[in-house]
N, C-alpha and C positions, 0 to 999 in steps of 0.2 A: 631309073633304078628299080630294080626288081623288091617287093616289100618279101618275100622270102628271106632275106637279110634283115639285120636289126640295122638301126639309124638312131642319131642321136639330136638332141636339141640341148645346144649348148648358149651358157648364157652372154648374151655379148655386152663386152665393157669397152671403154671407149681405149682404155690401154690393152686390149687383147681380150683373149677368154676367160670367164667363170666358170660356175658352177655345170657339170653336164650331167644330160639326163638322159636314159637309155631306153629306146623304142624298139620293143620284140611285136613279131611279126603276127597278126592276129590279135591283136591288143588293139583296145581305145582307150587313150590316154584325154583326160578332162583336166581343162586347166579356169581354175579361176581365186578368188579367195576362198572359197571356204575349206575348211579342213580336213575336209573327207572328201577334196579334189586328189588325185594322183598327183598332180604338180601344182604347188599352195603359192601363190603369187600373193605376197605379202604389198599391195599396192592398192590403197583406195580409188584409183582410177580404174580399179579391173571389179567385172563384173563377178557376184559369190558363185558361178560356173559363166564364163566368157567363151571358150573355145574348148575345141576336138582335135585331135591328130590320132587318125586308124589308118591301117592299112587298106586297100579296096582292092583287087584284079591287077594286082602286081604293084602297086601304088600308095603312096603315102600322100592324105588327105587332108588338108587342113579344113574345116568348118568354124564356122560363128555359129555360138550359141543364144543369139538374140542380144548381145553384150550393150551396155549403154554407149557405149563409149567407139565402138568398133572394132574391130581387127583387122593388121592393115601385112599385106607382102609387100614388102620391095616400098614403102612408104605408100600401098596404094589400098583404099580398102577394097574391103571382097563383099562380093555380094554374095555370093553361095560358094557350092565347095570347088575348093581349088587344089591342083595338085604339085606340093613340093618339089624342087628340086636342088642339087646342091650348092652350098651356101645362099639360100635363099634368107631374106632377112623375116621374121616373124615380128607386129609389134603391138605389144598388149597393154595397154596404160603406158607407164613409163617404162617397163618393161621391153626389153627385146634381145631375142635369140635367131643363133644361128641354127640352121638343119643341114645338117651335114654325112652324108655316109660313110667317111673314117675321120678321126683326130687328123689325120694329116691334111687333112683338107683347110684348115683352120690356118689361117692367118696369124700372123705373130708380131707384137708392139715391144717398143725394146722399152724399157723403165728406167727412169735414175733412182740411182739404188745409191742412200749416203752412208757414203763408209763410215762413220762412227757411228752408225742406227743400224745394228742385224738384222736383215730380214725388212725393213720398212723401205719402200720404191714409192719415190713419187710419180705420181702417173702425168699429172700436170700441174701447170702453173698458169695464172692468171692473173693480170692486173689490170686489164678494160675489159668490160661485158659487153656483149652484143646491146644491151641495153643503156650504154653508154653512149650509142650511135642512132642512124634513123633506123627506124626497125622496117623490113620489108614490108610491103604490103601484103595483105591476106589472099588477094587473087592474083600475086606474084607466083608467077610458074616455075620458075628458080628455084622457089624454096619447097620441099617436100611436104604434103600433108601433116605428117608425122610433125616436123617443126614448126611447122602454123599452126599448130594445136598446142604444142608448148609452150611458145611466145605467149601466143592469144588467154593460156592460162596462166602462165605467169604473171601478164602486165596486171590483170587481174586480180592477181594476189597482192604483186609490188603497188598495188591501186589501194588494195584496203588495208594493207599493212603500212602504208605512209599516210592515210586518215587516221588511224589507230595510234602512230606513231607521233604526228603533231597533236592529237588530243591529249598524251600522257604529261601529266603534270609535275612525275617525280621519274629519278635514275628507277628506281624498283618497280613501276610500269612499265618505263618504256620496256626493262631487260625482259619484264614477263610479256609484253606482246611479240617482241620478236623472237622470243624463244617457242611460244606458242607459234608462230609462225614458219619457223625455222621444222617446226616437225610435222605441220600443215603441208608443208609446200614439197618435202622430199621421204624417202623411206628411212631416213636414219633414227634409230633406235633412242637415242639421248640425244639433246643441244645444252650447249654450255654456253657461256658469258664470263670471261675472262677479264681483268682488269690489267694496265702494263704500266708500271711504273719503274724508271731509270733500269728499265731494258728486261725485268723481272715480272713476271704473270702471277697472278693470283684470281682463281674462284671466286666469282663474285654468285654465282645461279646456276644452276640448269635445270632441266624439266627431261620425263622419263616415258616414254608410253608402256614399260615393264614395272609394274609395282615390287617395291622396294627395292629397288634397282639402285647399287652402289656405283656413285662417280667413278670412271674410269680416267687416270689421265692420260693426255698426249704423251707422246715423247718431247720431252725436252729439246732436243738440237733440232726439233719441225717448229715447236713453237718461236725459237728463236730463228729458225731459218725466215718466217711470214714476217717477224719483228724487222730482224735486219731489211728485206728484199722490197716488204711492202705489197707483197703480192700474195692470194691464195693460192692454198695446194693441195690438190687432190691426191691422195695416197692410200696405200694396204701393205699390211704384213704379209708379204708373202710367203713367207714362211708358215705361219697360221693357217692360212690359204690351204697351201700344199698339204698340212699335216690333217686339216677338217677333211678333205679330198681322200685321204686316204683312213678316216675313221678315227684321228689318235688325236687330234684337237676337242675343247669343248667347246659347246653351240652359243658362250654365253663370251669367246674371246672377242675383241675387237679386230674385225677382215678389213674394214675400209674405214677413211674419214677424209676430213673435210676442214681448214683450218683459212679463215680469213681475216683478213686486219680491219679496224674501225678506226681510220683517219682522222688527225685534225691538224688539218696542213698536209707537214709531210711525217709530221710524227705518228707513231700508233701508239692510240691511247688504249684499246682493247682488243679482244680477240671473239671469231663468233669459231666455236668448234664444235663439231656436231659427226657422230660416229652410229655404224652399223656393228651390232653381236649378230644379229641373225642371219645364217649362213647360207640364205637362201634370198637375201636383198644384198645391193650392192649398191655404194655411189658413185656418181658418173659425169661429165664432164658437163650436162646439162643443170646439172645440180649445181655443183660448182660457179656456173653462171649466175644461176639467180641468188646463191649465198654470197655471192660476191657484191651483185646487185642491191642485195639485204644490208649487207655491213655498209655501204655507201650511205643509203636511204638511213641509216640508224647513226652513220658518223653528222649526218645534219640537224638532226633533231637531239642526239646527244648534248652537240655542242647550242645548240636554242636553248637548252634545258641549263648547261652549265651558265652560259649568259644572263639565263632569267636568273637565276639562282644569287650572280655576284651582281645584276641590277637591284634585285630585290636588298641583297644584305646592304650595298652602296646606299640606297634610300633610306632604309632603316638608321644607320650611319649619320647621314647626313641630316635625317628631322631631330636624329637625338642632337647633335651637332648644333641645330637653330634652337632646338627648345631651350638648350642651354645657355646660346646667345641673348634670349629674348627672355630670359628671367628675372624677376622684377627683383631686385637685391634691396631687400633693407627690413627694417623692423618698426618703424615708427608709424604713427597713428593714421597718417597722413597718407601712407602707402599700403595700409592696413585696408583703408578706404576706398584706394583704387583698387586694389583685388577686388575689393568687395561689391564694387560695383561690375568690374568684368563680369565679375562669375554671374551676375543677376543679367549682365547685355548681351555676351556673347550665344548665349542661346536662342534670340531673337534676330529677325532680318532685320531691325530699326538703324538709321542711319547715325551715325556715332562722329561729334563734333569734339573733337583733342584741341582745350588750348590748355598752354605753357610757354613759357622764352624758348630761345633757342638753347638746344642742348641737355633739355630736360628727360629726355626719353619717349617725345611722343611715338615713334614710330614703334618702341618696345612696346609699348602699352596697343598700337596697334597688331603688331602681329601676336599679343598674347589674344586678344579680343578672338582672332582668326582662326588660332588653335584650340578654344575652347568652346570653338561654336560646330555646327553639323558640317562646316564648308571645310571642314581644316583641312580633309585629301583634297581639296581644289585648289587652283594656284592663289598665288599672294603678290599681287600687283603693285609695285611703288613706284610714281610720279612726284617728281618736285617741280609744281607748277611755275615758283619762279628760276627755272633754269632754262628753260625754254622762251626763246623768241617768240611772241604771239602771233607771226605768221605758221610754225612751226609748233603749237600746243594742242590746235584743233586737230591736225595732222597724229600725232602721239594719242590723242585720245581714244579717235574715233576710227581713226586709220584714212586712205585716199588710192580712189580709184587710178591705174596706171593715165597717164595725162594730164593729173587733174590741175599739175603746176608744173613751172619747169624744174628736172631733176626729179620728177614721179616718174622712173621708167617703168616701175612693175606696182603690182598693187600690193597694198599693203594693212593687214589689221592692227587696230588701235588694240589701247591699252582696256579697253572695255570690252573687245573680241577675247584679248586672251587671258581675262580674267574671266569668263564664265563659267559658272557655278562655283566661285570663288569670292574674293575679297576686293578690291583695288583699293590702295592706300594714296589718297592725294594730300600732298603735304601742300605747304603756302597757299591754301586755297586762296586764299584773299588776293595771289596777283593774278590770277587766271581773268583775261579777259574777255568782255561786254558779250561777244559770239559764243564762244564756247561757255560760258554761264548760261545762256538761253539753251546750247546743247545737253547741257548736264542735268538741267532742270526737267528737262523733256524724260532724260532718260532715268532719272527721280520717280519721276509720276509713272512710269512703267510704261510709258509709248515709246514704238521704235525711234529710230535713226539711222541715215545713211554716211556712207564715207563722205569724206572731202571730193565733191566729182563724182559721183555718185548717184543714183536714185532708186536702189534695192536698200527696200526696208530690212535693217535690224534690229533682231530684239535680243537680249542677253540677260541672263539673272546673276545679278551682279552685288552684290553688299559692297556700299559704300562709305568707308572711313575714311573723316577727313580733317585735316590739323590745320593752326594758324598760331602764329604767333603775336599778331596783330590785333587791332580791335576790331573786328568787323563792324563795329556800329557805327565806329567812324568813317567806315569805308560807304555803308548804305546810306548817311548822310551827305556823304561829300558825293554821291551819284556814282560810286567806284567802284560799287560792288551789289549787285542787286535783291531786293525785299525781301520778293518772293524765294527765290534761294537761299538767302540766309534764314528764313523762316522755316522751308525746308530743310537741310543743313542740323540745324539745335533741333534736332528732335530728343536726340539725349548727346548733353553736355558733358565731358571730363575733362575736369582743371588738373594739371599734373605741376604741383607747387614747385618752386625754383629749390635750388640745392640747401640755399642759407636759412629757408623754412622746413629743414629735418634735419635738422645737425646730427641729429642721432645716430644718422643713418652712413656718414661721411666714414665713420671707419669701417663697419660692415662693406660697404662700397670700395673701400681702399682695399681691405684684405683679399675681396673676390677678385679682384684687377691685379693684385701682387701676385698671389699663386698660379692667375692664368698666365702672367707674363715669364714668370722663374719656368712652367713648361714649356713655354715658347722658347724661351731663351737659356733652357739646361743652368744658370745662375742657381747658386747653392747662398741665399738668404734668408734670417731669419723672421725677420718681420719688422716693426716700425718701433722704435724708440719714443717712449712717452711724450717729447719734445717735438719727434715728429707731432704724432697723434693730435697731441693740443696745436701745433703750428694750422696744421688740416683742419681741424677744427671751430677754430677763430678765425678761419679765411669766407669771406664772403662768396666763393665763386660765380664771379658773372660769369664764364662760360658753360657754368651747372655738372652734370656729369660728364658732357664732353670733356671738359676742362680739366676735372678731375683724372680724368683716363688718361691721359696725354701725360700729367704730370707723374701719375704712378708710372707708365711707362720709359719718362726718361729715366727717373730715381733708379730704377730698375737695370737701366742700360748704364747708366755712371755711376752707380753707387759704387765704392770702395770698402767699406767696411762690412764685418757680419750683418750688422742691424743699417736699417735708411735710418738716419737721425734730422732732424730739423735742416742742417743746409743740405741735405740731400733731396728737400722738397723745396722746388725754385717755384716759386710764385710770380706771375706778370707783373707789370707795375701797375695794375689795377686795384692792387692790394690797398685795403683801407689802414688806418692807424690804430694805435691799439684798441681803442676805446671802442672801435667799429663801427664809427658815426662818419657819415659822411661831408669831407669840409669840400667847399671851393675849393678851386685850382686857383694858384696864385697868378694875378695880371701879369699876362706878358705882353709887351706893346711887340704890334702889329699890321701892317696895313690891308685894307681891305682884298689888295690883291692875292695877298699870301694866304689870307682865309678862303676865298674863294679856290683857288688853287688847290688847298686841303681837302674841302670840302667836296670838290666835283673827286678827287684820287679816291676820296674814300667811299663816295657814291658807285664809284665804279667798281671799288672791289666788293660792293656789299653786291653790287649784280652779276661780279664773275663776269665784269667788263661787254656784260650785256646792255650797245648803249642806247638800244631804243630804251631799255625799260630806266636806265639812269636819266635818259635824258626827260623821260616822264614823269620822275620825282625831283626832278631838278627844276621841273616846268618851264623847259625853254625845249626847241627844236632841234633834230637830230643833226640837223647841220652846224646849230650854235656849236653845239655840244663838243663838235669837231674841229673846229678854229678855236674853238677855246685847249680842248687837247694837245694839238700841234703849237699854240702862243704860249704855252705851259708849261710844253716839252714833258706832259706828263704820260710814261711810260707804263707798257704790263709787266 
């Protein structure tokens, strides 16, 4: 082509042509970013002067100006000057044109133009990125230099924007890193952050590189069209286009954009939208890609963020949930004293020995100990030593290596693995047997131990509280329960007195047990009738608070009237007579078989039909135990 003729450098978009630029003959045209280039390449990948096109001895010349980044024809770089020819591709950062010696020469993309949007063509759509796939390799021949350099800066990006993105700890982070990145990574003027609730968008952010630069929005039937489709779409007002092109638009309309959905599932919870004013950038189908790429990488950490969010508020939940179970209800001097003493123990590691009957509230008194000592975010461990098999307690405690018995398929940590930096609560110390007392002792005194099968030392920092309801001295006397650990053990003692020794506390205790069950149970009750109150009152409960709880509960499920009145609180026949003194049971004749008989049934329910440990308090062997069960025909 003879350079006596003018030629043009038109901008090339992935749906047709842009903006064109008019080369007279005998001119050197300078392109780079700065301002007082002849053609101003709005592209931080281009050098502030990158390249030349002059004409030379009939010819149109492309040169590099020393650019950081290179200047490439036909996707290839140039080492020195080269000369143009038509449609040759030109390519300057993200930037690239055609050179062409008439308009006709140019090539033509058909657009989807929505008829309810004047003027707005979408150029494309997308819903999987090349980076959803394997990415070619870098000295793959296939791909164009031009693309290896894009990839290779994208992953890059997509690299520190999903570090940036799993660091953010709130929605208002994360929106500001990928918006910040959103205008990092392409020429568009604004990025926005949209929110989508029941098919309707809302503003949640955006960020501007134009100082004080007014939100523009989308059109509405684009943002709903990515809601519906679930896919991005690249698009421009053409009409805009056409009217800038011929001088009657202004410089600050929106020509292109960019609108992607943020996933969770298959629904879109947000929108990432991000638009070009400046008439002389364009976005383009490689953008598109990594915006698409972006709203994936932000719909993963979105939804981390929302989860932490309802984990955290669930926890929250649930400790107020326990602190409210585990509060010591009453007013009397007795229970005045055990606060009193929590508050003085729980601040220390010392090991804390609970005795009480059953049903008194040790294990309350233990998890209050838990929650007002420095361990309370650690876990809260409970054992009932006698519900366990003594082949089977060493096992629970300390955990056992895969083999180490039969039915150990895999390994397993005790209850002292996963109580650390926490609490463990062992209730009926007193049945834990001969071995595992040498275990507990050990791990008392701060030396490790291993599993059951085992011989990798453990160590754990573990507080240990532990209850009985038994006498231990009788137990260290009769050989049943060892010195040194029960020495160990009472380093600090709390007595938690039976029910009948705080009477005071019996209606305080009834009323907290009524309102918790009328929520449970939507029942519209008013409260207890005098007759109750003193009925409750004058009752001795052996079963102590448990006992208690159980009876407000039924009162609660059959009461009939406004008020619980006196027969509405059913008392066991443990109940003593008015006077409160305890008589003998009147002789019933009986033979010694029938007593025996009682006597092993009830052993066994007090072990939950555990009958090594019945046949140990019965002092005969596991086999009597057995022929006497089946001669007995006594059933579970």
């Amino acid at each position: 082509m003879s350079s006596d003729r003018k030629a043009f450098l038109v901008v090339r978009r992935d749906d047709g042509a842009g903006n064109v630029f008019v080369l007279h003959p005998g001119k050197r045209y300078v392109l780079g970013r700065a301002n007082t280039n002849d053609i101003v390449l709005n592209d931080d990948l281009c050098s502030r002067q990158h390249a030349e096109v002059a004409s030379s001895d009939g010819k149109w010349i492309l040169r590099d100006l020393g650019s950081l980044n290179g200047t490439r024809v036909n996707d290839e770089l140039i080492q020195g000057p080269v000369e143009l020819h038509p449609l040759d591709e030109i390519g300057l950062g993200r930037c690239r044109f055609w050179f062409v010696e008439s308009l006709d020469q140019l090539p033509h993309a058909p657009a989807e133009t929505s008829p309810r949007s004047s003027g707005i063509a979408i150029r494309k759509r997308l819903g999987q990125t090349r980076y959803d796939f394997q990415v070619p390799a870098a000295d793959d021949d296939s791909v164009g230099a031009a693309v290896r350099n894009r990839i290779s800066q994208d992953l890059s990006l997509l690299y520190r924007l999903a570090l940036n993105m799993g660091s953010a700890s709130t929605n208002e982070q994360l929106i500001q890193v990928v918006l910040s990145g959103l205008l990092e990574a392409t020429p568009a003027d604004t990025a926005a952050v949209l929110e989508v609730q029941d098919g309707e968008s809302r503003l949640l952010a955006y960020q501007s590189r134009l100082s004080h630069e007014q939100y523009r929005e989308a059109p509405e039937t684009m943002l709903r069209d990515v809601i519906a489709s679930g896919e991005g779409i690249l698009a421009e007002d053409s009409q805009r286009l056409r009217h800038h092109r011929r001088g009657n638009g202004s410089s600050t309309e929106v020509s292109s954009f960019i609108c992607a959905p943020v996933k969770s599932g298959q629904a879109v919870t947000a929108l990432l939208y991000l638009y070009c004013t400046d008439p002389f950038k364009s976005l383009g189908s490689e953008d598109l890609e990594l915006v698409v790429a972006i709203s994936k990488t932000m719909a993963v950490a979105w939804q981390s963020l929302r989860r932490q969010a309802f984990l955290l508020e669930e926890n929250q939940r649930l400790k107020a949930q326990v602190a409210a179970e585990v509060q010591l209800v009453g007013q009397s001097p007795a229970l005045e004293e055990i606060k009193n003493q929590i508050a003085q123990v729980a601040p220390t590691n010392a090991t804390v020995l609970i005795r009480g009957e059953s049903g008194v509230g040790k294990e309350l008194v233990a998890r209050a100990i838990h929650l007002a000592s420095p361990r309370r975010d650690g876990p809260f461990v409970c054992l009932n030593c006698a519900a366990l098999a003594e082949s089977l307690l060493e096992s629970e405690l300390f955990g056992h290596e895969k083999g180490a018995f039969t039915g150990a398929t895999q390994r397993k940590i005790g209850k002292f693995e996963a109580a650390h930096n926490g609490t463990i609560f062992l209730d009926e110390i007193g049945e834990m047997n001969p071995s595992a007392q040498a275990k507990l002792l050990r791990v008392l005194e701060g030396h490790p131990y291993e599993r059951v099968g085992g011989s990798e030392p453990i160590r754990v920092n573990v507080r240990v509280v532990a209850a009985t309801n038994r006498p231990l001295e009788e137990a260290v006397n009769a050989g049943q329960f060892r010195r040194d650990l029960y020495f160990r053990l009472q380093v600090i003692e709390i007595r938690v007195p039976p029910l009948r020794e705080r009477r005071s506390d019996i209606p305080v205790l009834a009323e907290f047990f009524l309102r918790r069950f009328l929520e449970e149970t939507g029942r519209r009750l008013k409260g207890f009738t005098q007759a109750a109150l003193e009925k409750m009152t004058h009752y001795d409960w052996p079963g102590n608070v448990r006992e208690l709880r159980n009876v407000i509960e039924r009162a609660v499920a059959l009461g009939k009237g406004p008020m619980l009145d006196a027969p509405d609180i059913w008392l066991s026949g443990l109940e003593l007579t008015g006077a409160r003194e305890a008589v003998s049971p009147a002789y019933v004749p009986r033979s010694l078989e029938e007593v025996e008989k009682e006597h092993i049934a009830a052993t066994l329910r007090h072990t939950d039909w555990n009958k090594s440990q019945a046949a140990a308090i019965l002092g005969i062997e596991r086999s009597t135990l057995d022929r006497k069960i089946k001669a007995y025909d006594i059933q579970r």
